[in-house]
C-alpha positions as CSV (number, residue, x, y, z in Angstrom):
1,X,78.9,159.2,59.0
2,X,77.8,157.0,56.2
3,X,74.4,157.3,55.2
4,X,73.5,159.7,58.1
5,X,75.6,163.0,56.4
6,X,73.6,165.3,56.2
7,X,74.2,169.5,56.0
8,X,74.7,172.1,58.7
9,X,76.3,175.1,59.3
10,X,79.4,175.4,60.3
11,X,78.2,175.3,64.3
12,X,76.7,172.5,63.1
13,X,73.6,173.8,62.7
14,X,71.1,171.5,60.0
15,X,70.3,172.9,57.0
16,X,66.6,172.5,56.1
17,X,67.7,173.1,52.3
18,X,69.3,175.0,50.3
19,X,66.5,177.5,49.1
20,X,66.6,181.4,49.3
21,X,64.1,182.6,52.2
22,X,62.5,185.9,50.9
23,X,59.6,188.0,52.0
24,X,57.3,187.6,48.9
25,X,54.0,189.2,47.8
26,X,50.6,187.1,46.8
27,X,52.8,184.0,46.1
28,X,54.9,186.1,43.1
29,X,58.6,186.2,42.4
30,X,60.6,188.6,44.0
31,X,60.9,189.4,47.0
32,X,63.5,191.0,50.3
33,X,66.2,188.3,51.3
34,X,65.4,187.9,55.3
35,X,69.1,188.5,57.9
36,X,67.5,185.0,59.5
37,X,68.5,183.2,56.6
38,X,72.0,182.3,58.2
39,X,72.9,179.7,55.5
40,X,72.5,182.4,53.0
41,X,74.5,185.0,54.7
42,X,77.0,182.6,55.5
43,X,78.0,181.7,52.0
44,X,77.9,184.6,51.1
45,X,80.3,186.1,53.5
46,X,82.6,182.7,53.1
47,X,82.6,183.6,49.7
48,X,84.1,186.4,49.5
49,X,86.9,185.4,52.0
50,X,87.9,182.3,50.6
51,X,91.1,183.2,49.0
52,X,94.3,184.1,51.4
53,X,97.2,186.4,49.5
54,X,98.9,184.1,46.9
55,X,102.6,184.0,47.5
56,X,104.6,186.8,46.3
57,X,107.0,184.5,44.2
58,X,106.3,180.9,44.1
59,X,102.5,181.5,43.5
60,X,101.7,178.2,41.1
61,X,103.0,174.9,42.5
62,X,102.6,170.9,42.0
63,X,102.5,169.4,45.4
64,X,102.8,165.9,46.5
65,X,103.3,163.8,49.4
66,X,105.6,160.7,49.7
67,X,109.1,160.1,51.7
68,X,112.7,159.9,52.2
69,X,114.4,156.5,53.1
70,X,118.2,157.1,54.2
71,X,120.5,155.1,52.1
72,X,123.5,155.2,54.2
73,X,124.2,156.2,58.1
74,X,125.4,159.6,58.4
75,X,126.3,159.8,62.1
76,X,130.3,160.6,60.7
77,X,129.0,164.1,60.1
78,X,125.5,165.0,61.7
79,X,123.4,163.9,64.6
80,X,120.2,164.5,62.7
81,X,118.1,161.7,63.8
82,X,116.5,161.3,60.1
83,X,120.0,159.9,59.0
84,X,120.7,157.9,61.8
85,X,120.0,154.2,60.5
86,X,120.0,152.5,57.3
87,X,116.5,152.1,55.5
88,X,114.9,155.3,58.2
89,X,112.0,156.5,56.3
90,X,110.7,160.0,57.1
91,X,107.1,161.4,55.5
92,X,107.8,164.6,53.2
93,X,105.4,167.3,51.4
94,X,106.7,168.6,48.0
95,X,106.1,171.6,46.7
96,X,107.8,172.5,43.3
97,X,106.9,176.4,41.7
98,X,107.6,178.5,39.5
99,X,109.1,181.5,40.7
100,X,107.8,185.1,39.2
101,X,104.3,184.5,37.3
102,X,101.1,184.3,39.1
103,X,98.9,181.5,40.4
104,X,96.7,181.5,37.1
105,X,99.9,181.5,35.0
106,X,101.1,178.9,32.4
107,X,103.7,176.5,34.4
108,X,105.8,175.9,31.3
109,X,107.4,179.6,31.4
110,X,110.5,180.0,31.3
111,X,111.3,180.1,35.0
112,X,113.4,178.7,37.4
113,X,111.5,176.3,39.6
114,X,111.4,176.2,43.4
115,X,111.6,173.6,45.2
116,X,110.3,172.9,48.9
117,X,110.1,170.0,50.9
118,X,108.8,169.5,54.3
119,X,110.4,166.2,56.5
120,X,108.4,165.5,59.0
121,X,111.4,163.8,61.1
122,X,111.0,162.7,64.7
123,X,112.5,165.4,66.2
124,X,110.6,168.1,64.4
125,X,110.2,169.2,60.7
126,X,112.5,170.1,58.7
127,X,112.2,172.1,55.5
128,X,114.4,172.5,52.3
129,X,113.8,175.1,51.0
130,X,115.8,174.6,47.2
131,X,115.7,175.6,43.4
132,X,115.8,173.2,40.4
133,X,119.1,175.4,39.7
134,X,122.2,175.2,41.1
135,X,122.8,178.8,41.6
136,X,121.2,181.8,42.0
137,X,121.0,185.3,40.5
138,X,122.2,187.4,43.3
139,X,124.5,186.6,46.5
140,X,124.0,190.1,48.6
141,X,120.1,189.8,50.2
142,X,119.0,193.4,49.9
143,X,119.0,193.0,45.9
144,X,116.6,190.4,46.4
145,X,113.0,192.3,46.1
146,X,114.7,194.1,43.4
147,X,115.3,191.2,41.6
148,X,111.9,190.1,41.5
149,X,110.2,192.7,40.4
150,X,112.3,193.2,37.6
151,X,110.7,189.5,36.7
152,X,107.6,190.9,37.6
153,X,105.1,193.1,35.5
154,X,106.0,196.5,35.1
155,X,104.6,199.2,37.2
156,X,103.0,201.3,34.6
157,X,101.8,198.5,31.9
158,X,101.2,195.8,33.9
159,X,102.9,193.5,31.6
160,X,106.1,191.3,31.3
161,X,109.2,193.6,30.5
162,X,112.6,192.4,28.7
163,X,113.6,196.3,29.4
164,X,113.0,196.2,33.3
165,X,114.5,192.4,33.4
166,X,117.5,193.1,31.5
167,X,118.2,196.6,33.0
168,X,118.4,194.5,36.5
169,X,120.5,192.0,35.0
170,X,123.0,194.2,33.6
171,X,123.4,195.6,36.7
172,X,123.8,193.2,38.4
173,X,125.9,190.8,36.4
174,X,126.9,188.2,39.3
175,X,123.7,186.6,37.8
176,X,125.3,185.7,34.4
177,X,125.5,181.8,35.3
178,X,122.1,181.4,36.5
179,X,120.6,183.5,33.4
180,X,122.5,181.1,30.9
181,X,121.2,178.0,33.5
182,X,117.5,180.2,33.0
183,X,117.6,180.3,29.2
184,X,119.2,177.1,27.9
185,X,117.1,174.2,27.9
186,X,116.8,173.7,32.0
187,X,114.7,176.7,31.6
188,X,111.6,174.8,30.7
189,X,111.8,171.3,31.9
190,X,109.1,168.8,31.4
191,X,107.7,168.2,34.4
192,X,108.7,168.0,38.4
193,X,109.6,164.5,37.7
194,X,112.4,165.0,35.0
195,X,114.4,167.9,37.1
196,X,116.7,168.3,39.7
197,X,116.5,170.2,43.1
198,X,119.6,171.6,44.6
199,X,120.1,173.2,48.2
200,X,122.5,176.4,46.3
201,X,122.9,177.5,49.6
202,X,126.0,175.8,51.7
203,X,124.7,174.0,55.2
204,X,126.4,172.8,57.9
205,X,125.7,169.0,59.2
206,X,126.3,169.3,62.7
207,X,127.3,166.8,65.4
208,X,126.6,166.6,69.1
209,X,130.1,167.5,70.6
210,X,129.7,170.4,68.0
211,X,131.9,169.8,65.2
212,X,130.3,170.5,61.8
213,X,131.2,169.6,58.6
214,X,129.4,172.4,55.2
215,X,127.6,170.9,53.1
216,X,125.5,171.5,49.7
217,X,122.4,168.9,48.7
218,X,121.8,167.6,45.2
219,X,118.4,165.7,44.0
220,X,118.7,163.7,40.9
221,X,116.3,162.5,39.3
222,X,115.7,158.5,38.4
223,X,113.8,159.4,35.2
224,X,116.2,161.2,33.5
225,X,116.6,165.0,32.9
226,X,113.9,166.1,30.3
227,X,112.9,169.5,28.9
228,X,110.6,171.5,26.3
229,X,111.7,173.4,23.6
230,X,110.8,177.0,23.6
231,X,108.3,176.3,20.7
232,X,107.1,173.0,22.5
233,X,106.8,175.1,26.1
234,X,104.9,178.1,24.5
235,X,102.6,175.5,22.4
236,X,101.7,174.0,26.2
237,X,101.1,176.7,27.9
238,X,98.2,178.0,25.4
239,X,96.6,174.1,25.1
240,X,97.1,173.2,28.7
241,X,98.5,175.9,31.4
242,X,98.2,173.7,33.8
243,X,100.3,171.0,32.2
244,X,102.9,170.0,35.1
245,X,100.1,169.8,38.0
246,X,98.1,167.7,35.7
247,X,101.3,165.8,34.7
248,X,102.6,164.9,38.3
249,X,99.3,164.4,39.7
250,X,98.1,161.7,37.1
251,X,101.5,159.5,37.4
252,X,101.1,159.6,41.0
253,X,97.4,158.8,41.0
254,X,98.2,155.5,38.5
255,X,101.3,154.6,40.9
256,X,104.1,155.8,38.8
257,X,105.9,157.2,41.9
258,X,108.9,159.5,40.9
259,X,111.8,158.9,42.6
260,X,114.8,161.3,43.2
261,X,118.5,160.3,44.8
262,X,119.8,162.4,47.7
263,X,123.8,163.5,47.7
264,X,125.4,166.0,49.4
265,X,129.0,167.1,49.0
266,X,130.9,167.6,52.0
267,X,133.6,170.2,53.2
268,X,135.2,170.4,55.9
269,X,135.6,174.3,57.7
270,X,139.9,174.2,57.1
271,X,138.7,173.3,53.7
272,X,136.7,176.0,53.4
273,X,139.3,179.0,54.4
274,X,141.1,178.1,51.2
275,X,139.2,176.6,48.9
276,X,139.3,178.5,45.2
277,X,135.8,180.4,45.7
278,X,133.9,181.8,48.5
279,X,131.6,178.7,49.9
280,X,129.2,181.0,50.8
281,X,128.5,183.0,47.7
282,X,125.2,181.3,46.1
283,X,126.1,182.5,42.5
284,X,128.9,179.6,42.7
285,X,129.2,175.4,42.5
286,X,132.0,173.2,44.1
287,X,133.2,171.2,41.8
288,X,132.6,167.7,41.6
289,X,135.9,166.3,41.6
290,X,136.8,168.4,44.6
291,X,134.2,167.4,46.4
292,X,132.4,164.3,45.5
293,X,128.4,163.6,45.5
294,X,128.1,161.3,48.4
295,X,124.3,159.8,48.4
296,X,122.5,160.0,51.8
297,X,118.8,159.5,50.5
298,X,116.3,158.6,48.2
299,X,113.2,160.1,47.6
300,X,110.2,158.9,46.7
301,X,106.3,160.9,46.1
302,X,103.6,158.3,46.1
303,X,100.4,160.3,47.1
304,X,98.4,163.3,46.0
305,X,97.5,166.2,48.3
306,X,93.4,165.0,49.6
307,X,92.6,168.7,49.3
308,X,94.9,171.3,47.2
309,X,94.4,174.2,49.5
310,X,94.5,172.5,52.7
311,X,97.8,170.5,52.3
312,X,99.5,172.6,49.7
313,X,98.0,176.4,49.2
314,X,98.6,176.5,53.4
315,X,101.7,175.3,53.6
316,X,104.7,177.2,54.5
317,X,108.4,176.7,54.1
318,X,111.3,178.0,55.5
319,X,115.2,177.1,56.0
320,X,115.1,178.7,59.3
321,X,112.8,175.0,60.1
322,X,115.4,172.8,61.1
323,X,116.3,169.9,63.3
324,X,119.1,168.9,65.7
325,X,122.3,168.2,63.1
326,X,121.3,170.5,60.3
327,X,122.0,174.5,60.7
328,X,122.7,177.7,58.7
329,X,125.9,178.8,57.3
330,X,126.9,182.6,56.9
331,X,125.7,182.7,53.6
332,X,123.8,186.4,54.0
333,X,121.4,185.1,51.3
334,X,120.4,182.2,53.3
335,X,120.5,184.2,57.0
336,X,118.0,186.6,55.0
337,X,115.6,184.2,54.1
338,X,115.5,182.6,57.4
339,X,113.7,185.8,58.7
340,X,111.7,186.8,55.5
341,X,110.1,183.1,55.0
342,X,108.8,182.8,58.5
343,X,107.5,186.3,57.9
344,X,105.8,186.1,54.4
345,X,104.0,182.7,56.0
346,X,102.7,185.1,59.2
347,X,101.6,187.3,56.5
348,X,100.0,185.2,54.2
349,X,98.6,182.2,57.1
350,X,98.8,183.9,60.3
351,X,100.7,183.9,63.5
352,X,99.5,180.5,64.0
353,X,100.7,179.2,60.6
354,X,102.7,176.1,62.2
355,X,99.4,174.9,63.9
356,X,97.8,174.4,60.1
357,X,97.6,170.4,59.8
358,X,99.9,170.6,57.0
359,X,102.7,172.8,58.3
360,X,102.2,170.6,61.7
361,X,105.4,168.8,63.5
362,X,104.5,164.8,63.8
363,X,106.9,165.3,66.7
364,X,106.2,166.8,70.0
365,X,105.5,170.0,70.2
366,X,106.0,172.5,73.4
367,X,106.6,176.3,73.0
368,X,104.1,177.9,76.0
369,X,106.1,181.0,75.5
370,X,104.6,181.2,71.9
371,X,100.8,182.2,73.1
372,X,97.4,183.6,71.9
373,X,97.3,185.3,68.3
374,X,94.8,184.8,65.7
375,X,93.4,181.3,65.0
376,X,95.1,179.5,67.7
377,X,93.5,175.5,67.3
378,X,94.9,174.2,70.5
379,X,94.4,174.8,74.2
380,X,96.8,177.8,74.3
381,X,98.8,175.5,76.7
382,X,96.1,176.0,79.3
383,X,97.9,177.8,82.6
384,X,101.4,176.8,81.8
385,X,103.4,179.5,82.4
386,X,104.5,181.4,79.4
387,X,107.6,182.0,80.0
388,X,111.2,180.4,80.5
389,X,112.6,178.7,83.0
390,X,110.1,178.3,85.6
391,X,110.5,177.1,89.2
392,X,106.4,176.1,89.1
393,X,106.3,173.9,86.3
394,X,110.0,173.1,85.3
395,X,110.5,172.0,81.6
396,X,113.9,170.9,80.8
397,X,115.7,172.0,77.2
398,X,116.8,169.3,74.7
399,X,120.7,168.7,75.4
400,X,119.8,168.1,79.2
401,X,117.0,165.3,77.8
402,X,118.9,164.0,75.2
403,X,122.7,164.0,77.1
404,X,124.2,166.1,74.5
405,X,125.9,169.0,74.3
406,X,124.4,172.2,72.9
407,X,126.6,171.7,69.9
408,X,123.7,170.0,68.0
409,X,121.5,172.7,67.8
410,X,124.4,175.7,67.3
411,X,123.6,178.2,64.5
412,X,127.2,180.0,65.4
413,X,130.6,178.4,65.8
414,X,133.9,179.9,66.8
415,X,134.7,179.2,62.8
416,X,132.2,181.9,61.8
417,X,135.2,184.6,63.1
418,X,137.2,183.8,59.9
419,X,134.5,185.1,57.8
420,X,135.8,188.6,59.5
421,X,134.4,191.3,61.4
422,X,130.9,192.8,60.7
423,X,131.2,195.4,57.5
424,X,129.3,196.9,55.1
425,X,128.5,194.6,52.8
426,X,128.9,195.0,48.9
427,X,129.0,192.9,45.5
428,X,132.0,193.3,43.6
429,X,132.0,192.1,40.4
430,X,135.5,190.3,39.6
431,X,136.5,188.2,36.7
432,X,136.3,184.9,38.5
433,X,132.0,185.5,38.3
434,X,132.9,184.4,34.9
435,X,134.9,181.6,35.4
436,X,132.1,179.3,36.1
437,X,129.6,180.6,33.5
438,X,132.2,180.3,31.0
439,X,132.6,176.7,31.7
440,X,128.7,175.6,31.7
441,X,128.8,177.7,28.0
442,X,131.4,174.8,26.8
443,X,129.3,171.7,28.7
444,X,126.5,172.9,26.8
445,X,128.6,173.3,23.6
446,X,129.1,169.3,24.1
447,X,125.0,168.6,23.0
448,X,124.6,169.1,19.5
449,X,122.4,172.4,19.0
450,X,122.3,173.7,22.5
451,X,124.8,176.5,22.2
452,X,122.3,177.5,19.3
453,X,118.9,177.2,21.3
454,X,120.1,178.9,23.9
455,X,121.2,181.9,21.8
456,X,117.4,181.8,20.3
457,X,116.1,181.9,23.4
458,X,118.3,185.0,24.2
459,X,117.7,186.6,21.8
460,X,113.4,186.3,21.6
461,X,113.8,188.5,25.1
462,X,116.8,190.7,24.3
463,X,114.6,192.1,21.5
464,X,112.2,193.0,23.0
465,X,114.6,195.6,25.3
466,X,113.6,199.0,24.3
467,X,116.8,200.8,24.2
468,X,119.6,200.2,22.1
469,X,122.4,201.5,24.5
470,X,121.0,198.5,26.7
471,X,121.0,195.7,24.3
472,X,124.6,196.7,23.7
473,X,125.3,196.4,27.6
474,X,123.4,192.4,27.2
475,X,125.5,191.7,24.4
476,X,128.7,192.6,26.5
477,X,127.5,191.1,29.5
478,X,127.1,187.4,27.4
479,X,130.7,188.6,25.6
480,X,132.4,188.6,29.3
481,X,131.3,184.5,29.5
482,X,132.6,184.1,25.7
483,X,133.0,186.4,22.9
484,X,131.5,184.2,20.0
485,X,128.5,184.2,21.9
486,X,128.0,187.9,22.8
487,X,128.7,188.6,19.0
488,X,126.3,186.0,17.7
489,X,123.8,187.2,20.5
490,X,124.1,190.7,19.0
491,X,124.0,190.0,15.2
492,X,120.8,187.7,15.8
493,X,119.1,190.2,17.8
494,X,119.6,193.3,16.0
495,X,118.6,191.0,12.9
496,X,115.6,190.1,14.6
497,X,114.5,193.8,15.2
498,X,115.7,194.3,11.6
499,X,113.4,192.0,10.2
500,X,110.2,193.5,12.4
């Protein structure tokens, strides 16, 4: 509009200005405020609607735009179109959280840090939906809300609880590699540009004729892993809360894109039925000389959001978003999540939540059976019917357009039957959930002083659990992964309280 802008109303309306209009008396101050005045009722009212529920985990984020370029053709295992060609770039949105404080919170917690991107591919988006961590606490879904309100504030104080946290934790002890991952120095990493992502989840890369190959996804960093000490984190968080948004906004604004590599590790489903561990628990890794990192990808984020609210406070993730040659394995974490994403977003956005500009597919778009609902921004599809498979306007589905088979799009193969019959569904704790932890206790023992941080950073929490009978159920939680460090865990902590 140039130099012709001028206000209005949101009907477009002009504003004459932006004065109160009041009924006065003699020309005096004071005065009624007048129901005419539709600019001030208006802002008013917007006011007080402006903000939409935060997220319930993942409140605070850094978010970024930028793209993938595929590295490699990756037709051998998956028809996803993204992959298809040497050099394809897709546009992404990155969103990078933490996890259990609030929106207003300090970003260098101690957390783990999601990570979402959206790829807006040409055949619809596709979202991953990953953590900076490997692994995860839990691997049976309905422990889930439990386990983050036990990060949460406590009902009755409304404040951050070692008790509740580690009375989850001991209870549930399938967590143990994840909490050493949480409280060794990955725990408060510098900035979204010196971590990781990693799918945790295993995926399956699918192919036309329906063959699939499960998969898990790695992004590496090109800067080079770097973290915060505790004292370093906790100095940061009082001086500058704010200090990754600020940090990954100002070294994309001066062109100092970050760039991640993309690898997946790839097993095949006879693989699978005998491999050491069960692919499809998420509190376990493959190991990297069974299965190799093969890179697909690289990633690069080389613009800020225009407007923080539009492109990254309404934007909604979830791995049930996915594209021909990409699809769920049985995982029941991840066949949870694909209903309660979808779900929170409806919540939190709407029905409509996929029509927001930023949650929008660049591809086409054609669901007339998906109708009306609140804040619908299109035509509603007009008078098409809204329904499937109708005579008076007939729509084909993708395999007939494409000449494929339905195998591209399958959620469920025959393979699925060797997982077993349906049955209640528990989470035994064996030795081998200490197998793994054990191991990351001696990679970490290879960095001079790690073994020792971690251990402080342990203990600064585990004294701060109430009950002594508890803290003895920590220290022989830690004692299970190795026994020098549950005993130096418990002589350091009870020393601490000691010295208090």
């Amino acid at each position: 509009m140039g130099d012709d802008r001028y206000y209005t109303l949101a009907e477009g309306r002009p504003v004459a200005n932006s004065k109160t209009a009041v009924l006065m008396r003699n020309g005096q101050g004071g005065g009624l405020g007048l129901l005419q005045d539709t600019h001030l009722i208006e802002t008013l009212a917007h006011f007080s609607r402006e903000r939409i529920p935060e997220r319930v985990v993942h409140a605070k984020a850094v978010g970024s735009y930028g793209e993938f370029e595929a590295t490699r053709d990756c037709s051998d295992f998956t028809c996803a179109s993204f992959l298809n060609k040497v050099g394809k770039k897709t546009s992404v949105l990155q969103r990078v959280s933490t996890v259990g404080p609030e929106s207003g919170s300090a970003d260098t917690s101690r957390d783990v840090h999601g990570w979402s991107m959206k790829l807006y591919t040409d055949e619809g988006n596709l979202d991953w939906v990953f953590n900076n961590t490997p692994v995860f606490f839990i691997r049976d879904p309905i422990k889930f809300p439990s386990l983050n309100r036990s990060h949460k504030r406590h009902p009755q104080s409304h404040l951050p609880d070692a008790t509740m946290f580690w009375d989850f934790h001991v209870g549930n002890p399938e967590g143990i590699h994840q909490l050493i991952i949480l409280f060794s120095d990955r725990g408060t990493p510098k900035s979204p540009r010196y971590m990781n992502a990693y799918s945790g989840h295993t995926y399956k890369f699918t192919k036309a004729d329906g063959s699939f190959t499960y998969a898990k996804i790695h992004i590496k960093t090109q800067q080079g892993i770097q973290n915060f000490s505790r004292e370093e984190a906790t100095k940061i968080a009082g001086k500058n809360p704010d200090y990754m948004i600020e940090d990954m906004f100002q070294a994309v604004e001066r062109g100092d894109y970050p760039v991640w590599n993309v690898y997946v590790q790839l097993m095949s489903p006879e693989e699978a039925e005998k491999y050491e561990v069960n692919i499809f628990d998420m509190t376990k890794v493959w190991s990297h000389k069974d299965f190799p990192l093969q890179q697909i990808g690289r990633l690069t984020m080389n613009r800020n959001p225009r407007n923080y609210f539009a492109d990254i406070e309404q934007a909604a993730f979830s791995p049930s978003t996915m594209v021909p040659g990409f699809a769920a394995s049985a995982d029941p974490m991840l066949q949870a999540r694909l209903f309660a994403y979808p779900d929170a977003a409806r919540y939190r956005l709407g029905v409509n939540y996929q029509q927001l500009p930023t949650n929008a597919a660049k591809a086409q778009v054609y669901s007339p059976f998906q109708r009306d609902g609140r804040m619908r921004l299109d035509d509603n599809y007009g008078g098409d019917p809204n329904y499937i498979g109708s005579s008076i306007k007939p729509t084909k589905f993708y395999q007939d357009v494409k000449g494929s088979s339905p195998g591209a799009l399958s959620q469920h193969t025959d393979h699925e039957n060797w997982v077993g019959e349906v049955a209640a569904y528990t989470s035994e704790i064996t030795d081998a959930d200490f197998v793994q932890p054990a191991a990351l206790w001696g990679v970490i023992g290879r960095e001079p002083g790690h073994q020792d941080r971690v251990i402080e950073n342990l203990v600064l929490s585990v004294s701060e659990v109430k009950y002594p009978e508890l803290r003895k159920a920590v220290y022989s939680l830690f004692s299970r992964v190795n026994k020098d460090l549950g005993l130096a865990l418990e002589e350091r902590t009870e020393a601490a309280i000691k010295a208090t």
